[in-house]
Residue, then its C-alpha position, 0 to 999 in steps of 0.5 A: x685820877x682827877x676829879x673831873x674825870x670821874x664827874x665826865x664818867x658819870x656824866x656819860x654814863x647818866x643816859x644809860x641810867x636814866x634809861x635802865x631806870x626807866x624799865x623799872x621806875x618812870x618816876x625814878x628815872x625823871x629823878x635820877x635825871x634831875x637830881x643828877x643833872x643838877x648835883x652834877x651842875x654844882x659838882x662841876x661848879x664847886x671844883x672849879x671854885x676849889x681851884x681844882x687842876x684840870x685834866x687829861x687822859x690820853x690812851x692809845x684810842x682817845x685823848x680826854x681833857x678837860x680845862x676851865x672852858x670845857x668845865x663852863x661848857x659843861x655846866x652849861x649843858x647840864x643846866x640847859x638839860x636842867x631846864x628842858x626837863x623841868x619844862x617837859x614836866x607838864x607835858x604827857x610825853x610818852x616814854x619819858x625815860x626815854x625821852x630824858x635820856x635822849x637829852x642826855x646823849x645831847x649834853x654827851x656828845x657837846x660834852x665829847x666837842x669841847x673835851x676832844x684832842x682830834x677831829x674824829x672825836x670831835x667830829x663824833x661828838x658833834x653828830x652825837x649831839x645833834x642825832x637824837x633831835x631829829x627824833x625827839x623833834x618828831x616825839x609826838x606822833x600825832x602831830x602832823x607838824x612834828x612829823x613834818x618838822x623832823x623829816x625837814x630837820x633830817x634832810x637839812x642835817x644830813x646835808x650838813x653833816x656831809x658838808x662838814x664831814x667833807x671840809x674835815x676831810x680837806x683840813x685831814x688832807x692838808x695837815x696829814x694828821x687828825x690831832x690838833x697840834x699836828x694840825x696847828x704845826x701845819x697851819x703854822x708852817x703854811x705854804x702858799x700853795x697849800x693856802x688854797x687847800x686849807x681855806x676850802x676845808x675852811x669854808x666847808x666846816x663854817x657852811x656845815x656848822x651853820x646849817x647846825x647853828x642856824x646861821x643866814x642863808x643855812x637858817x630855812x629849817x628853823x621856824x618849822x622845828x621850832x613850831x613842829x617840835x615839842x616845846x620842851x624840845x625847842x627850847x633845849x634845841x635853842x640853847x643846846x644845839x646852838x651852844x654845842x655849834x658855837x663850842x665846835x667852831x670855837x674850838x677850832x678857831x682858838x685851837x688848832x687854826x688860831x693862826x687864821x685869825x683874820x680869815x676867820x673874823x672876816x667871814x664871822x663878821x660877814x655872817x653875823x650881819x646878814x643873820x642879825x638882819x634876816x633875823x629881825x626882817x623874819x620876826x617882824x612878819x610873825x604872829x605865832x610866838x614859837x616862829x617869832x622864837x625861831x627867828x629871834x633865835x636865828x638873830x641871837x645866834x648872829x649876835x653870839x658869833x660876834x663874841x667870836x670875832x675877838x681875840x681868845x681869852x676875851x672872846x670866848x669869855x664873852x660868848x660863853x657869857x652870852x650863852x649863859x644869859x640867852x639861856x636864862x631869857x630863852x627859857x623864861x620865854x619858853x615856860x611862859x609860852x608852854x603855860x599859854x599853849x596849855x589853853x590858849x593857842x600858842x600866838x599874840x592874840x593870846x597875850x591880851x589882857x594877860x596883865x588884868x587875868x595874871x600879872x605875873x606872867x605879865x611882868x615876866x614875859x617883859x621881863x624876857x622880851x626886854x632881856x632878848x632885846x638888850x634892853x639895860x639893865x637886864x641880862x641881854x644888854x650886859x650879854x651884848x654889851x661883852x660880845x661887842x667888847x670883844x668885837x672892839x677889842x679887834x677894831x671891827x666898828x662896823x660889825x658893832x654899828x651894824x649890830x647896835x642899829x640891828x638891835x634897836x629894830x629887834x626892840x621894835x618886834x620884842x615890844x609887840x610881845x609888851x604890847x599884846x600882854x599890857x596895853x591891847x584889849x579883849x581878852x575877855x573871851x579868852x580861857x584863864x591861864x592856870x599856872x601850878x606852884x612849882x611853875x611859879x617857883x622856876x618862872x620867879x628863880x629864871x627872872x631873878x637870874x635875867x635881873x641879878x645877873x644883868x647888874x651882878x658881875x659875879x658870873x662874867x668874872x667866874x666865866x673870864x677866870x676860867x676861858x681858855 
């Protein structure tokens, strides 16, 4: 048996480890999650280096593989995870076993998205990792907002996974087979008469999946989670949930419709514009860092679905690429607003004077407005850079104008961030910032990644030898 099947049988059955633990040992179960989320991270990491085959299982009842981009996607998620746990680490969360495990099922089912060979699993894997957020947002029961949060989110993801579930019901109808290759012949043998058919269940599965990743006009949820949920939960709903709706529209777009490729690279297009723009226009008026967050979130979510505009082996490389770089900016912004929620409220009045009281905080809270940004030679402006390189490739100039103008806006909001925590004063009032060891070691080790991997080409070249 492959190895990287024995590593996917560990890594789905983490949850309910991680939970059985925790009936005994609260402690225990935080390590096991931790250690094993990050052995994982570099078991994955160390095979594919080895050059190790991929995989495949099929039986009667599931086909299983795994290729070098479910293995990219898989680290990526095991490295989110990694992250959101260390940051829930100072946080009195109640049942925290629980709490880790429900993540967990999370990097399962975005696991399930991009190892499937059909579309109930992939369908499965999809819900799989969206479900248990609705639940982790609404964690802390105290908190009005949460509870608020969380009957939003469910409202707006039932809606979506109906409409998803009835475009993938349209796509069944018009291949006659839930298997991609069966689907693939299909498309591939296309009658006029059928063109019709497939680009209803088309347009049903982008709608049902931008309800998920946040995309203009599916965005309205967003601020409010983002502001109701715990902030642990935000940042991994940032970077996970995101990444898991981008894997399943790529799996689709590069697998089984791949011969769609200008239909689809019509309406990515068109999406990514009018979400980089509403993006922008919402986070200009903000002044709560958690709504600022979620609509830069949206914006950045625009900007990844470029990469999806180029042809498969540079756009999915490009994406992935960005996914990584926005996960190592996103959570530096995050750990950097939960140490400021700890005693200030959670807004940019609380930057000023940061640079006189902590200057590392300071330093690093530029550091990751500059990278979300773009700004070169950070991680985001080489993340951008790949996106619209893959958008090239295609001749698609006015998406990349567009973007690039979008992007010098985006730098305007970002420096407010700048401006609150170096140059506005008056801060005096405000109560110090404590920040503990380990805090210190994951805010230093997540701004050496936004700068090394800005300047280092060692990632994207990993990431380009393994896509698709």
């Amino acid at each position: 048996m492959s190895p990287f099947i024995v590593l996917d049988c560990v890594f789905i059955s983490m949850p309910f480890m991680v939970l059985a633990f925790g009936l005994f040992s609260q402690r225990g179960a935080i390590a096991l999650a931790n250690i094993g989320s990050a052995t994982l991270f570099l078991l994955y990491l160390g095979f594919s280096l080895f050059g190790l085959e991929n995989a495949s299982l099929n039986t009667s009842i599931l086909t299983w593989h795994v290729d070098g981009f479910g293995i990219l996607i898989r680290e990526l998620l095991l490295l989110s995870f990694f992250f959101a746990s260390l940051l829930s680490g100072s946080y009195n969360l109640r049942s925290k076993s629980d709490f880790l495990g429900a993540m967990l099922f999370v990097a399962v089912g975005g696991m399930l998205v991009v190892s499937a060979g059909e579309l109930i699993s992939l369908f499965l894997g999809l819900e799989l990792a969206t479900m248990p957020m609705y639940f982790l947002v609404a964690w802390n029961r105290l908190s009005s907002k949460g509870s608020e949060a969380a009957l939003k989110y469910v409202m707006i993801g039932s809606i979506a996974t109906a409409v998803l579930m009835f475009g993938m019901g349209y796509l069944y109808g018009f291949a006659g087979s839930l298997s991609y290759a069966d689907i693939s012949d299909a498309v591939r043998n296309i009658t006029e008469a059928d063109f019709n058919l497939l680009l209803i269940a088309i347009l049903f599965i982008v709608v049902g999946v931008g309800f998920k990743l946040s995309l203009f006009p599916f965005h309205t949820w967003a601020p409010d989670v983002y502001e109701g949920a715990p902030t642990p939960i935000t940042a991994y709903l940032s970077v996970t949930s995101k990444a898991t709706a981008l894997v399943f529209l790529s799996v689709l777009v590069y697998g089984p419709l791949v011969e769609l490729g200008s239909v689809f690279q019509f309406i990515f297009s068109t999406l990514a514009m009018v979400t980089i723009f509403i993006g922008n226009l919402g986070a200009l008026k903000q002044s709560r860092l958690r709504r600022f967050m979620a609509y830069s979130s949206i914006a950045q979510a625009g900007y990844i679905l470029i990469g999806l505009c180029g042809d498969v082996r540079l756009g999915a490389s490009s994406f992935i690429y960005y996914l990584f770089l926005y996960a190592f900016s996103n959570y530096l912004m995050f750990f950097l607003i939960s140490i400021i929620g700890k005693t200030r409220t959670e807004s940019f009045d609380s930057l000023r004077g940061l640079s006189k009281q902590s200057p590392l905080l300071a330093v690093l809270f530029a550091l990751s407005a500059f990278s979300l940004a773009g700004i070169p030679p950070l991680a985001g402006f080489i993340g951008k850079w790949m996106v619209f390189a893959s958008a090239a490739s295609q001749g698609h100039y006015i998406l990349i104008s567009f973007a690039a103008i979008n992007s010098v806006i985006a730098l305007y909001y970002y420096l407010q961030i700048v401006k609150a925590a170096w140059v506005s004063e008056g801060g005096e009032h405000l109560p110090p910032v404590p920040v503990y060891m380990w805090q210190k070691i994951t805010l230093v080790l997540l701004g050496m990644a936004v700068l090394f991997f800005g300047v280092a080409p060692l990632l994207h070249s990993y990431i380009y030898s393994l896509a698709w």
